[in-house]
N, C-alpha and C positions, 0 to 999 in steps of 0.2 A: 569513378562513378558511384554515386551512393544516392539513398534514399534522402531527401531532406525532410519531406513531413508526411501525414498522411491522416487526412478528413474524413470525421465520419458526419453524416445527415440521417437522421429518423429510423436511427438503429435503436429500439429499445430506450435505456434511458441515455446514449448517445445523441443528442439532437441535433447538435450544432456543436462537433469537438472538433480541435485540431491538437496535433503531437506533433515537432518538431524532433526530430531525430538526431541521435548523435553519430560519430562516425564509426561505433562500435558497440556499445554497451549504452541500451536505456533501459532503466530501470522506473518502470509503472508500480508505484505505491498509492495506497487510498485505503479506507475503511472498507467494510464490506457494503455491497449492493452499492458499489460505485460504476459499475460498466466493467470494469477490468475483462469478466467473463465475454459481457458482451464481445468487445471489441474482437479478442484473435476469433469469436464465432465468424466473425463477420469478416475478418481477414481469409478464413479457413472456406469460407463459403467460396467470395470472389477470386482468391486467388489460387481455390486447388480443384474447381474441377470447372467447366465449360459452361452449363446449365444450372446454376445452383436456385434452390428451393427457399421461398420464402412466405410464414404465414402471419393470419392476423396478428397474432402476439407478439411478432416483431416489429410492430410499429409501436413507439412512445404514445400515451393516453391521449394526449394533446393531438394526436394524427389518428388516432381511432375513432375521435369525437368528428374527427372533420369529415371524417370517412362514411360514419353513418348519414351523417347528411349528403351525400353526393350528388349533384343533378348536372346538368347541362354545362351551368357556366362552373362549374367546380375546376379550379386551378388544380392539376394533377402534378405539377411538380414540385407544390408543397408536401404532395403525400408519397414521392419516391424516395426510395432507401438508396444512398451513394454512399460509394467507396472513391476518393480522390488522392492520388499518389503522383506529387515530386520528388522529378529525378534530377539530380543536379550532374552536370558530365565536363569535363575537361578534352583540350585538346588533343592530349595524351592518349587518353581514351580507345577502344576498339567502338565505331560506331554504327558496327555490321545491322545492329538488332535495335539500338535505338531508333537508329535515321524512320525506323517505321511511326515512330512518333513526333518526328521534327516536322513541326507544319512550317514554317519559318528558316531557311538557310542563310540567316545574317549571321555573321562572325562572331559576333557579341553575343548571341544566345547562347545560354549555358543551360539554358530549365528544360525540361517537356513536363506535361501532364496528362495521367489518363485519370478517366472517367469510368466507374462501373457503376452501374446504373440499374435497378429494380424496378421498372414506372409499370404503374395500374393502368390497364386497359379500359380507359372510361365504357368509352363508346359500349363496348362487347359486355361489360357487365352491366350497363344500363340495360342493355334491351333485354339481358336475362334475370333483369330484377322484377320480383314479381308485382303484380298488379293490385289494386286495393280493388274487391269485388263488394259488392253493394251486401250490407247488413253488417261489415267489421268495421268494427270501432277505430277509433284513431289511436289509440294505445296500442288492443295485437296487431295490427297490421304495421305498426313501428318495432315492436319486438318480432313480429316474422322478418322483416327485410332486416333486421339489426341481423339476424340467425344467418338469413342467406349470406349477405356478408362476410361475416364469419366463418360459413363452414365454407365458400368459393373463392375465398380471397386469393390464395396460393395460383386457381386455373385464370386469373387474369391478371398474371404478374409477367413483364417481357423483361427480360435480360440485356444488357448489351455494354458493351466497352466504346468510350470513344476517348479521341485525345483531342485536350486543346492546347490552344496556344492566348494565354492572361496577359501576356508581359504588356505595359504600357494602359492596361484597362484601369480605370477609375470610380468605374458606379458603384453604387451604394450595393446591390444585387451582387450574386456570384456570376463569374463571366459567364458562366456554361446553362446560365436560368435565361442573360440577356440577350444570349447570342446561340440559340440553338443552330441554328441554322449556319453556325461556323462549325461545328461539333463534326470530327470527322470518324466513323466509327471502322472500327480495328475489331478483329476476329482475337480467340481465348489463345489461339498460339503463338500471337504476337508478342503476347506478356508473358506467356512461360519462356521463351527462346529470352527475353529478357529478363525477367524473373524469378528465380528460385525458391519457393517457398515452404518450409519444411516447422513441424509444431510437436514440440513436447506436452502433452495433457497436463494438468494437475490429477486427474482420475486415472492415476499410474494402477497399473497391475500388479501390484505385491503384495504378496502374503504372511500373515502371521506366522509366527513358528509351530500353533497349532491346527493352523491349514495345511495337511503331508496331501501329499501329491503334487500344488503348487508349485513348479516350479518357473518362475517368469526370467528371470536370468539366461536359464538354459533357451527359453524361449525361444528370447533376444539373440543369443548366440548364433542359433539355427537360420533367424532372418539375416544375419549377420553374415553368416557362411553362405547362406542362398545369394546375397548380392556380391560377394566375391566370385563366386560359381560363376555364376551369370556374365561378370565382367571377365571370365578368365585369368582371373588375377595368376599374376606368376608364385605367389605365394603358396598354393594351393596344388602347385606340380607334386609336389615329398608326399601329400594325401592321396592324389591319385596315384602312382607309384605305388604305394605300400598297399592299395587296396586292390592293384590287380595282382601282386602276391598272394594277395588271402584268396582273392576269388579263383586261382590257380590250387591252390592247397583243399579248398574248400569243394572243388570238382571231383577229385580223387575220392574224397569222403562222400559227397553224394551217389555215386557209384556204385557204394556198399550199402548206403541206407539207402537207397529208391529200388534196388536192385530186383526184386518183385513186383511193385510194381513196372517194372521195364519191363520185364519181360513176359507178365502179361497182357502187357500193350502191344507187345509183339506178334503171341500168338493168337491176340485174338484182332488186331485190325492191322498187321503187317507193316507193324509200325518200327522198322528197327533202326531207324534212323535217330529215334526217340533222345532225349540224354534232358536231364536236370543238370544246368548249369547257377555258377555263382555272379550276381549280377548285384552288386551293393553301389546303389547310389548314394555319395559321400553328403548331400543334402538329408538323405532321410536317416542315415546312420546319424547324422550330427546330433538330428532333433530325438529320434529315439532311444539312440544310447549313451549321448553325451551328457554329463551334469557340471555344474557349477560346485565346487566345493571350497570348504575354508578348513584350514589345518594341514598337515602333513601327507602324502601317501598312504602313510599305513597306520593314521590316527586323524581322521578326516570328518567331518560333519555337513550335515546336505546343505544349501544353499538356504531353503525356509526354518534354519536353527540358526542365523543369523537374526538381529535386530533391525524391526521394521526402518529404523535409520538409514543401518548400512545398506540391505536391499535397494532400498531408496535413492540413495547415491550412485550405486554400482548402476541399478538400473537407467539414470540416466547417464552415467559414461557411456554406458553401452550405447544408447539412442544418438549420443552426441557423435561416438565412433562412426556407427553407420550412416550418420547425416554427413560426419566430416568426407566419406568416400562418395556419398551422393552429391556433396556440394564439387569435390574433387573434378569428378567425371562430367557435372553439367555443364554446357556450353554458356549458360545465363551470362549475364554479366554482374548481377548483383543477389547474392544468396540472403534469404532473412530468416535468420533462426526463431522461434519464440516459443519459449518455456514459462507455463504457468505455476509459479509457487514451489521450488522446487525445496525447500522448507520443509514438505510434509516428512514427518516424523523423526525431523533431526534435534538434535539436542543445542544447547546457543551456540557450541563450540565448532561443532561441525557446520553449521551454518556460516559463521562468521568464515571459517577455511572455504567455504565453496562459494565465499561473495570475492574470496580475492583469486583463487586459483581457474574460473569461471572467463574471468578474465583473460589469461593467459592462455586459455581456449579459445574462445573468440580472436584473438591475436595472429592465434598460429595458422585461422584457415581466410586464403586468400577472399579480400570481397566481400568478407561475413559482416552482419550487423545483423544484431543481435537485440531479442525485446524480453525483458523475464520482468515480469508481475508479482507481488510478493506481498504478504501480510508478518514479514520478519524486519524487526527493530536489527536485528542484529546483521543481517544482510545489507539493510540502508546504512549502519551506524559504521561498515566497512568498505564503504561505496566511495565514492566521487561524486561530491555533490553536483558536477557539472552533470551528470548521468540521467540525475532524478527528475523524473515528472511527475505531479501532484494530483491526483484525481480529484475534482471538489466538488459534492453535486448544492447546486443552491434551493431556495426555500421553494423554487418549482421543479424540483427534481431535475433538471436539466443538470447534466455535467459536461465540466470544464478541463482540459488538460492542461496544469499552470506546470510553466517551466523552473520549476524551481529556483534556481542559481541565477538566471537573467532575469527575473522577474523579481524576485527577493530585491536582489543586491540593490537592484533598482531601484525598490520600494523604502529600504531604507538610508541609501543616501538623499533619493528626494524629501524625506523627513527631518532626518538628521543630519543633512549638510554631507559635502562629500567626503571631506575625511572622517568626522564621527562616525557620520553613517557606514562605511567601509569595517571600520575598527569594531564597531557591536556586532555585524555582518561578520565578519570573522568571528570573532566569538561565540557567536549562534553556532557557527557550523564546527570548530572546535568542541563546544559544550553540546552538542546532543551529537555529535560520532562519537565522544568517551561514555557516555550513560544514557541521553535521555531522548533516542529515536524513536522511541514508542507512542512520542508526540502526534506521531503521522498518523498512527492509528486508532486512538483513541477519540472518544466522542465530549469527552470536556478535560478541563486539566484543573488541579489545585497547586497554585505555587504558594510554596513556606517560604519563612524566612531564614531557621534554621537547625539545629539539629534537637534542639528539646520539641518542636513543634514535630518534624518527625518522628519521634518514640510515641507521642501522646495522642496523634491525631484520629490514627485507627482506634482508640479507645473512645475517642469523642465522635468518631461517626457511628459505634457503634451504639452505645448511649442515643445516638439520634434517632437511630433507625430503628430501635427498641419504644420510643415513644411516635415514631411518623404514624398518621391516619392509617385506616387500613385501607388498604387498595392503594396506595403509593407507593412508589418505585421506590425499595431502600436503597442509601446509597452504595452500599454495598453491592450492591447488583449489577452497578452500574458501569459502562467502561468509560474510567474517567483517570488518568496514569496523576501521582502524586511528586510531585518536581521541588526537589532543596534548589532553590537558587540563590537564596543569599539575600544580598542587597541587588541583585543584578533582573530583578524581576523585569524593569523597564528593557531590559535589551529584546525581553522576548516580543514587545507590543505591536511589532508590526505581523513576523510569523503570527500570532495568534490568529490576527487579521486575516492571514493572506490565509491558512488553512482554513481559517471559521468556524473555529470549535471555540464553544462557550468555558471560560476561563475564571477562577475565584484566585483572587492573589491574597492571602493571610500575612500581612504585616505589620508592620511597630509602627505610633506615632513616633516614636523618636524627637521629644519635646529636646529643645535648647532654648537658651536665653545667651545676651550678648554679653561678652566680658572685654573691657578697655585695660589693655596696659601697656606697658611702657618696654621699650627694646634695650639691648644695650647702647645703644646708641640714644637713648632718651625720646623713640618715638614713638606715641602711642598707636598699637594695633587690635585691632577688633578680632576677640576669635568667639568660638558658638560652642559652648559648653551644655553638656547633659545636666536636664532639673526637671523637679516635678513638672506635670502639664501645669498646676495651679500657677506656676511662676514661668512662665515660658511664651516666648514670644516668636520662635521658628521651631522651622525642623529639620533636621538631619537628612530625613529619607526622600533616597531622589525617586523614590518607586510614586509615594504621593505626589509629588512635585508635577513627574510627568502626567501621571492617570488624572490628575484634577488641574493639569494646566497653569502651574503654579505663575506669580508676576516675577521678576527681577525681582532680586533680596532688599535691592534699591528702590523700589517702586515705591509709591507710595499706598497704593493699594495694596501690598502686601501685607501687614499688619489683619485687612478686612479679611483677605481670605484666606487667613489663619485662623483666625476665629471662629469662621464657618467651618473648615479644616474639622478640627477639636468639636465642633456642637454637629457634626456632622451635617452638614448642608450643601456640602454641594456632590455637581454629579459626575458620573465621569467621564471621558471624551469616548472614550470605546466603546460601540453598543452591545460587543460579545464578553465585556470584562467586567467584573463586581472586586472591589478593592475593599476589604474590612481592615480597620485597626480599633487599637483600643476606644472606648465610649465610657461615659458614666456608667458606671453600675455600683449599687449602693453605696450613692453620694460620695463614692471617688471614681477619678476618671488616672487610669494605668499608663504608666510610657511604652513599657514592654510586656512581654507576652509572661515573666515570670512574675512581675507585681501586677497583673489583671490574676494571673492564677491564685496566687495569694491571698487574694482579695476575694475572688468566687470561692474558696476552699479555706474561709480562716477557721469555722470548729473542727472542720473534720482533720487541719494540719493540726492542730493544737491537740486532738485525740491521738491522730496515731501518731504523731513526734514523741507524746509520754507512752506509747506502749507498744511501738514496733524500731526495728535499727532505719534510719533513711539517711543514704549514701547524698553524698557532694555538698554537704551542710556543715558551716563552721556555726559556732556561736550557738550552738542550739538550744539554749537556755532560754535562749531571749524567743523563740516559739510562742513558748508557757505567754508572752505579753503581747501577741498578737493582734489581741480585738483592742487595743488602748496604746499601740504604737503607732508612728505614722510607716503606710503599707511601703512607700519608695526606699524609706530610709532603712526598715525591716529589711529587703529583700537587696540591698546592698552589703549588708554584714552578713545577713545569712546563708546565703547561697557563695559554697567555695567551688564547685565544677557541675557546669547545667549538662552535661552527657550524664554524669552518675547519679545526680535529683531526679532525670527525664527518667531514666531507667528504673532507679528505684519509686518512681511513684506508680510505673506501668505493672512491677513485679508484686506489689503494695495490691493494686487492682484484680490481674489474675490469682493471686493468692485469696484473694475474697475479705484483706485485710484494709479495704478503704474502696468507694467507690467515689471518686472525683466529679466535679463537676465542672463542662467548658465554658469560659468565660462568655456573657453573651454577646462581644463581638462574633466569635468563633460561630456560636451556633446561629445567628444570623447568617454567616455566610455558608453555612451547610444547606441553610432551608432556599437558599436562592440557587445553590448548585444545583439540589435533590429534584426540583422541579424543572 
């Protein structure tokens, strides 16, 4: 029996999500102020206590505007907050506690579904909404009932659980909007007796090493030891044992220190039956006298002189301990863990170790499914991608729960045919679990092409954002992750798509022209050789090819939109993607990213080549003839390794011994990311 999905409706920026659950470990990634928070509120609400609380601010803006207008015919179940949870059950199954939900006893059903449900009491807040009295204006009297609203939303909010039965329905509507009147409602103990539901905070309790007294470990422990106590555990016999010893030894000693007062309880109210006895309950000894320590016995340090990390971790084993003995002992059938961010103040290392070992926790406890939320590259980039859901909010704020892996994979075999598309698909998720998950959380991306564009680039955004307007976002500021991919930039095109974060690709035109010759065999074959753009009639790069829709190499229209290519004319098919490569700039047009540089920077290389050392340059003579050589053929003899030119031109720069300037492809595409 497991959870298969669970819907939310007019939670905050929730509007209309669904999550599809996996059968142990999903993993909710997004940016911030994507819902994450919202959603376990809202899980925590309906599913931990009977009567839960809801007010104005938790309804989506779109539902608040509907709200102020309310009258007579006001559809009200556009404006209720639901929680919808499928259970999917086998015949294997114990089906003590579901059958409370099977409205249908046909053999073939496998689903139930319940319904928690928030709906506004029209009627009862109609008649206590107040009245317009002759002399107010139509404005306050729109901002008084806006207030009432506002401040009584919460006393005309009903609760209720129902369950229905969808299988076989069709309409365009959700079933339980078209068919109230099918809806059969169930009481809060039907869904704990089924349900188990247990939540780690992100707003964990622990303390700095300069917070003394904090102790939240020891806390934990105490709660820890109290629900052993309580369950009797047999663990806990050697504790009680050892402490009616002490409370034995401890009577003899009070004896001697009460001994005055005894016995003037004696003679003055004939009390001689009197005695101070030893009564230690092993619950409050735990929490008072027990500590958490790290180090040895007799070379030991408190628990808050550890690092906010390790605290961190420890504190949720602990949680996870106690929940393992709560899931243990519950009769539920299906227990749902959900930890928010458990990230907080670990290092990448330790993160990556609690995205795998995490796992093999959820494993080990029968029934468990499990939700952890997370703004760590590093916890995604050691996951399973089958795990992951995508939080996406669109251009109306409205968020989306995409299934990553089924929806992706999807997405790029029906682009790219089924086996290409599978083979880039793989590669996607290869290339961002080695380095580059941070994709997920970032709010635009720059893909290079390669590694001299990376040493150079943060000097060229920097130069940018030292001339942008003032009052505009530098790019610096900004979260936007910078991604080496090579020639493989096209692999990323549909991902970019399917997250929706605005993307700058920095690449090469990569000029060719054709060359005919002959085999051994005596037959002649066409290959595509690098040359200036001035003599060139294709291109190499498939990053162009795909972002501007290239024709067959065969086509005859290819030649046309080559040309446009090169004089930059056309646009590109993605409307979240800007593709720069090289352009004219003084009256030469560059193949690559080191003859456009060349070319933007020929006095200042020709200054500091004669008066500073610069590393990965053969032939450096020929520098000195810069402005009166041709730039392609220059930067083919002169350049012997672009990692040690990339380098020494950046070290050139922080040393204050040149200040370079980005070719203006480049800062074209800075000023379209920057915005």
């Amino acid at each position: 029996m497991k959870i298969k999905s669970i819907k939310v409706e007019n939670f905050r920026l929730l509007k209309n999500s669904s999550l599809d659950m996996t059968d142990g470990l999903t993993l909710i990634v997004g940016k911030n102020n994507t819902g994450k928070t919202s959603f376990v509120v809202l899980l925590e609400k309906f599913l931990s206590k009977p009567n839960p609380s809801f007010n104005f601010s938790d309804l989506p803006v779109s539902v608040r505007n509907k709200l102020y207008e309310i009258s007579e015919e006001t559809n009200i179940d556009e404006l209720s907050i639901r929680l919808c949870i499928s259970v999917e059950y086998t015949d294997e199954d114990d089906l003590k506690h579901i059958s409370n939900f099977m409205l249908d006893l046909e053999p073939d059903k496998s689903i139930i579904n319940i319904m928690f449900e928030a709906r506004l009491e029209r009627d009862a807040l109609l008649h206590r909404m107040p009245i317009k009295k002759e002399g107010i204006d139509d404005a306050k009297y729109i901002t008084e009932k806006r207030n009432f609203i506002e401040r009584n939303f919460s006393k005309f909010i009903k609760t209720s659980i129902y369950a229905y039965d969808d299988s076989g329905y069709e309409g365009n509507e959700p079933y339980y909007l078209h068919n109230r009147e099918e809806l059969e409602e169930k009481e809060f103990k039907d869904v704990s007796n089924l349900l188990n539901f247990q939540v780690i905070h992100a707003r964990r309790n622990v303390a700095s090493s300069d917070e003394t007294g904090k102790s939240p470990l020891s806390a934990v422990t105490t709660q820890f030891f109290k629900k052993l106590n309580d369950s009797n555990d047999e663990r806990l016999e050697q504790v009680r044992m050892a402490l009616i010893d002490i409370d034995n030894d401890l009577e003899t000693q009070y004896s001697n220190v009460f001994s005055g007062f005894l016995s003037s309880a004696a003679n003055f109210l004939n009390l001689d039956s009197l005695k101070v006895i030893s009564n230690i309950e092993a619950s409050s000894l735990i929490g008072s006298s027990s500590k958490v320590i790290y180090g040895t016995a007799e070379e030991h340090l408190p628990e808050n002189l550890n690092g906010l990390g390790y605290l961190n971790i420890l504190y949720l084993l602990l949680q996870i301990e106690m929940m393992r003995k709560e899931f243990e002992e519950s009769s539920s059938d299906i227990n749902l863990l959900f930890i928010e961010e458990p990230e907080a103040h670990t290092h990448p290392q330790m993160q990556s170790i609690f995205s795998k070992k995490i796992r093999e926790v959820v494993n080990e406890i029968k029934g468990l499914q499990a939700i952890i939320t997370t703004h760590s590259s590093y916890i995604v980039a050691n996951s399973d991608f089958d795990n992951i859901r995508y939080l996406l909010k669109d251009e109306n704020s409205n968020v989306e729960f995409k299934n990553f892996h089924t929806e992706l994979a999807k997405k790029y075999k029906e682009e790219q045919g089924n086996e290409n598309g599978a083979n880039l698909y793989k590669f996607l998720e290869q290339y961002l679990k080695i380095q580059n998950a941070e994709l997920f959380f970032a709010d635009k991306a720059i893909f290079i092409e390669g590694t001299t564009e990376r040493i150079l680039l943060p000097w060229f955004i920097k130069k940018y954002d030292e001339k942008c307007d003032e009052g505009s976002q530098p790019i610096s500021s900004q979260n936007i992750s910078i991604i080496e991919a090579g020639a493989n930039a096209k692999a990323f095109a549909p991902f970019l798509e399917f997250i929706g974060i605005k993307s700058l690709i920095v690449t090469d035109l990569d000029s060719t022209k054709s060359e005919v010759k002959s085999d051994k065999n005596g037959q002649d074959k066409t290959s595509y050789v690098a040359c200036p753009v001035s003599e060139s009639s294709h291109t190499s790069n498939e990053t162009l090819k795909h972002f501007f829709s290239a024709p067959d190499l065969k086509d005859p229209q290819f030649p046309e939109w080559f040309n446009k290519l090169k004089c930059g004319k056309l646009a590109e098919t993605a409307s979240c993607v800007k593709v720069v490569y090289q352009t004219k700039e003084n009256s030469y047009q560059a193949r690559s990213f080191e003859d456009a540089f060349f070319n933007s920077n020929k006095a200042k290389l020709k200054r500091v080549c004669a008066e500073c050392e610069v590393l990965g340059l053969k032939n450096k003579d020929m520098i000195a003839t810069i402005e009166m050589t041709d730039i392609y053929e220059l930067t083919n003899k002169v350049i012997n390794k672009k990692s040690d030119f990339a380098a020494s031109l950046l070290y050139l720069c922080l040393t204050g011994e040149a200040d370079w300037d980005a070719p203006e492809y480049i800062n074209e595409g800075l000023k379209w990311i920057s915005q």
